[in-house]
C-alpha positions in Angstrom: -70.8 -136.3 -117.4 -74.4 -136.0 -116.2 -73.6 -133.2 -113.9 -72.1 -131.5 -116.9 -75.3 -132.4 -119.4 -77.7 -130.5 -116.9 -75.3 -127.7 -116.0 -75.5 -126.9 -119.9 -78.7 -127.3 -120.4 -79.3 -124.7 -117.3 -76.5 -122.7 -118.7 -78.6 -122.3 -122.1 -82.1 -121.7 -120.2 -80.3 -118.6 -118.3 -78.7 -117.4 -121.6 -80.3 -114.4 -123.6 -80.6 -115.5 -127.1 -81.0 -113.7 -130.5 -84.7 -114.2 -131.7 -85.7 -113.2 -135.5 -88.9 -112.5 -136.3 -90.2 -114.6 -139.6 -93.7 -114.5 -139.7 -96.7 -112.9 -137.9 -100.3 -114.3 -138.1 -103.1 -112.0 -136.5 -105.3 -114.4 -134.1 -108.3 -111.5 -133.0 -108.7 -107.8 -133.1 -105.9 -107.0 -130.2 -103.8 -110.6 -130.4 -101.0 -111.7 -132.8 -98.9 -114.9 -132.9 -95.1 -114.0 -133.6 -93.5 -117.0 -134.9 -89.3 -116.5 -134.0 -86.4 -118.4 -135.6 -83.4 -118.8 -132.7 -80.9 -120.9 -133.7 -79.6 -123.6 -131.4 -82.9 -123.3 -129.3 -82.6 -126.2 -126.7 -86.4 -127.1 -126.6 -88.9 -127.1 -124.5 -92.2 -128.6 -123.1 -95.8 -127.5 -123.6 -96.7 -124.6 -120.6 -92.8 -123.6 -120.5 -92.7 -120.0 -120.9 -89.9 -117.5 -121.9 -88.5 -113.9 -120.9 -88.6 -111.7 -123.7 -86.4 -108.5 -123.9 -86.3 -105.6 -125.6 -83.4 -102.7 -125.6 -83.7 -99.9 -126.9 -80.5 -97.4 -128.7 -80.1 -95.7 -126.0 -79.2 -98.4 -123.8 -83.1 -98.6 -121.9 -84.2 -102.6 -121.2 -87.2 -104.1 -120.0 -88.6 -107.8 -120.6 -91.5 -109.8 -120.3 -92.7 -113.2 -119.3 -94.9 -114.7 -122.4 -96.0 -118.1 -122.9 -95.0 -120.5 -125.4 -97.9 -121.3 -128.0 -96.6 -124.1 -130.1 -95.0 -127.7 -129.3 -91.6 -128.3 -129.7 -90.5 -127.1 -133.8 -86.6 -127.6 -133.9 -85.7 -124.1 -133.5 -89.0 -122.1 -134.2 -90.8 -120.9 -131.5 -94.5 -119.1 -131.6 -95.8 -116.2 -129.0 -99.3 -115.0 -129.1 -99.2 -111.7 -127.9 -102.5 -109.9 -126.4 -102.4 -105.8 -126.8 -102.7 -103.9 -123.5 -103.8 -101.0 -123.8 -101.3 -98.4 -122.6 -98.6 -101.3 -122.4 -95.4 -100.8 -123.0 -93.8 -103.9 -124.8 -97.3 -105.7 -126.0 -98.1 -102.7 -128.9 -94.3 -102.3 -130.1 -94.0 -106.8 -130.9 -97.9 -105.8 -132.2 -97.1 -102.9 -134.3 -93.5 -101.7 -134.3 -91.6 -104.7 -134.5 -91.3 -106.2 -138.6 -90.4 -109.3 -139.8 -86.5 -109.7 -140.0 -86.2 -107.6 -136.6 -84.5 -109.2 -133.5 -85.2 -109.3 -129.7 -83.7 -111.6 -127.4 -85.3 -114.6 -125.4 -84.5 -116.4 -122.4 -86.2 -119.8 -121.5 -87.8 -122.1 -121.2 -89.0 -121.6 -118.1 -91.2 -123.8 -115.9 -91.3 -127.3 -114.6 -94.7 -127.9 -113.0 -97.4 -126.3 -115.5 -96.4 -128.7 -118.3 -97.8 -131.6 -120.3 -95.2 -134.2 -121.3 -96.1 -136.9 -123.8 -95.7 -140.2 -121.4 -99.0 -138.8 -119.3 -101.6 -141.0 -120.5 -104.2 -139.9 -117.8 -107.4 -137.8 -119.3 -106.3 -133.9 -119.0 -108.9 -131.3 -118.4 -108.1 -127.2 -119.7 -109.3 -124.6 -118.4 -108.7 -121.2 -119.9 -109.6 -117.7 -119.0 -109.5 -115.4 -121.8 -105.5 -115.7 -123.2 -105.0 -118.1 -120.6 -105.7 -120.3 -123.6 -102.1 -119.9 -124.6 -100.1 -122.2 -122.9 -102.9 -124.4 -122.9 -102.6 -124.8 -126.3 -99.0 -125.7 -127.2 -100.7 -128.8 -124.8 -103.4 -129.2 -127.6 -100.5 -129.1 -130.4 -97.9 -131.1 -128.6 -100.7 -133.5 -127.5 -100.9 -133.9 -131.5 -97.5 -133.6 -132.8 -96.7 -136.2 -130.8 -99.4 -138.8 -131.8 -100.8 -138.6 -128.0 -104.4 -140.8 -127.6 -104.4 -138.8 -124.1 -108.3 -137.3 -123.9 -108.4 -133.9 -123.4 -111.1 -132.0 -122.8 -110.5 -128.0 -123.3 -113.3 -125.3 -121.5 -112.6 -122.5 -122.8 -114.1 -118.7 -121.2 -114.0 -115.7 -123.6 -116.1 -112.6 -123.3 -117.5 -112.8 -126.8 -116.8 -114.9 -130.1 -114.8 -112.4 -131.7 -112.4 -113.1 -128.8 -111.7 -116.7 -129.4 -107.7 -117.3 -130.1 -106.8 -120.2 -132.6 -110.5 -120.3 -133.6 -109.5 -122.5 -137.2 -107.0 -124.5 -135.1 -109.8 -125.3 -133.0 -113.1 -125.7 -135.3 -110.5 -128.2 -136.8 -110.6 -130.1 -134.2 -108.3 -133.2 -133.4 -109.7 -137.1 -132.5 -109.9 -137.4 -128.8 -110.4 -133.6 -128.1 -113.5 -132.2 -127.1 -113.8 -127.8 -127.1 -115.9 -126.3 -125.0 -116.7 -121.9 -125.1 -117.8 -120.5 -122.4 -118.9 -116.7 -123.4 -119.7 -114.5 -120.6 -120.8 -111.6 -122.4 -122.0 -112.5 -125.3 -122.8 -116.1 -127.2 -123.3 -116.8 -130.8 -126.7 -117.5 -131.9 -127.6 -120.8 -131.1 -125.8 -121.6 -128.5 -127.3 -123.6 -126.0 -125.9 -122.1 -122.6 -126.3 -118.3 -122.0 -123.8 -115.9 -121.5 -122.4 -116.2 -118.1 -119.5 -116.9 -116.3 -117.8 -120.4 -115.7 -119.8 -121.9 -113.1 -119.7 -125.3 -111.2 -122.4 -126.9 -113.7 -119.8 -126.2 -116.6 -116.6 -128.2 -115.3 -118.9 -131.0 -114.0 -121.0 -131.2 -117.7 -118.0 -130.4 -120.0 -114.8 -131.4 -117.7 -113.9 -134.6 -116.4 -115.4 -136.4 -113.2 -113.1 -136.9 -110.5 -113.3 -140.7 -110.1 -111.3 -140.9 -113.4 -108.6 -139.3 -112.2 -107.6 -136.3 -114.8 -104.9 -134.1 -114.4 -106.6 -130.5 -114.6 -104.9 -127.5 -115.8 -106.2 -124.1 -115.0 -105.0 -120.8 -116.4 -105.9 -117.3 -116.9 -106.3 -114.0 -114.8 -106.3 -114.2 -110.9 -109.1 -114.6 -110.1 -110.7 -117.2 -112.9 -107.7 -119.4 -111.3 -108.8 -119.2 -107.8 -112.5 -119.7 -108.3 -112.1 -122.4 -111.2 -109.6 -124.4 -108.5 -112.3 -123.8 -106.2 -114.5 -125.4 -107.5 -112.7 -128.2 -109.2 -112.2 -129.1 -105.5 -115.1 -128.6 -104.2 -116.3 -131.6 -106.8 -114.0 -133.7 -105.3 -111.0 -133.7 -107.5 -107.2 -134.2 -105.9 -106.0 -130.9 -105.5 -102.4 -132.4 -106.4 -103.9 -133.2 -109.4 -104.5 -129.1 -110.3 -101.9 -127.2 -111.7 -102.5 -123.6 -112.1 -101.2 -120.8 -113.3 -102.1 -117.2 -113.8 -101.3 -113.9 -114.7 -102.2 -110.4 -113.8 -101.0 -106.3 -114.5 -97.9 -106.2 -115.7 -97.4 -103.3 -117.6 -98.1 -105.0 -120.9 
């Protein structure tokens, strides 16, 4: 019976699945959250991702990897999509497809970069830019679920106008503490100047190693490597980073 339980649950991960679009709320400039009905959607844990794809009359296909942005919602399931410029399936979910349209979905995906709600250890975030995504359906899970984990979330962004989820976040949430890092430009009064994340920031805004946090690190290449880096060099256990990145992929 158990054999069978987990052979269907793989069988519905590696099954395309008909996703509706129902609502669409604009995050920044260049990034939208899609928000999907698919019935019978099996669930999933904060930091899965799924494969999204698109096919076209004529028969043409391609798909993309995009991270899940929301905790578990029976069978809703929210994708913040950044805009690259001269992408080819980022501007169509942006601008051509409308609510009541359909793609298909594949997931979840991913066992390792993922909070479950039985860690009680402090959790440290660290996003690059929309490397914030996956981090927060951590944030939202982390709440949904009633979690007293601490969490502390650093979050690097070029400029304010970048920041994703900004009213999610000014809201705030008991036991988590936000943290911008802007490396081109700060709002006024901020106390650190524009920069990028730099050893001083994950030891005066993350956790110190001695308490034992599970870290989570994602966002482009190389903000991965160097944040990982570091986090090391300080002294925490590197089997206590998980990382995950992304880089060109044709948008």
């Amino acid at each position: 019976m158990a054999r069978a339980a987990v052979s269907g649950r793989l069988g519905a991960r590696l099954r395309w699945q008909a996703a509706t679009l129902v609502e669409r709320r604009e995050e920044t400039a260049s990034a939208q959250t899609l928000v999907f009905d698919v019935p019978g959607w099996a669930g999933h844990l904060a930091g899965q991702h799924v494969d999204v794809r698109l096919t076209a009359e004529d028969g043409y296909s391609t798909q993309r990897s995009y991270s899940l942005a929301s905790a578990q919602d029976a069978d809703r399931l929210e994708l913040t999509v950044q805009r690259v410029p001269d992408g080819e399936v980022s501007p169509y979910l942006i601008e051509g497809l409308a609510v009541g349209d359909r793609i298909e979905i594949r997931g979840p995906v991913g066992g390792w970069f993922v909070w479950r709600p039985e860690q009680r250890e402090p959790v440290l975030l660290v996003a690059g830019g929309s490397g914030l995504v996956p981090l927060m359906a951590m944030i939202r899970a982390r709440e949904a679920e009633g979690s007293r984990a601490p969490f502390r979330l650093l979050y690097s962004l070029r400029e304010p106008a970048d920041r994703l989820y900004a009213p999610d976040l000014e809201r705030g949430s008991a036991g988590l503490d936000v943290t911008y890092v802007y490396t081109r430009s700060a709002p006024q009064g901020a106390t650190r100047p524009p920069g990028r994340l730099a050893p001083a920031d994950l030891v005066q805004w993350g956790w110190p190693p001695d308490f034992e946090p599970t870290v989570y690190v994602c966002g482009p290449t190389g903000f991965v490597e160097a944040a990982a880096v570091q986090l090391v060099a300080q002294g925490h256990d590197p089997g206590r980073i998980r990382t995950e990145r992304f880089g060109p992929s044709g948008g």
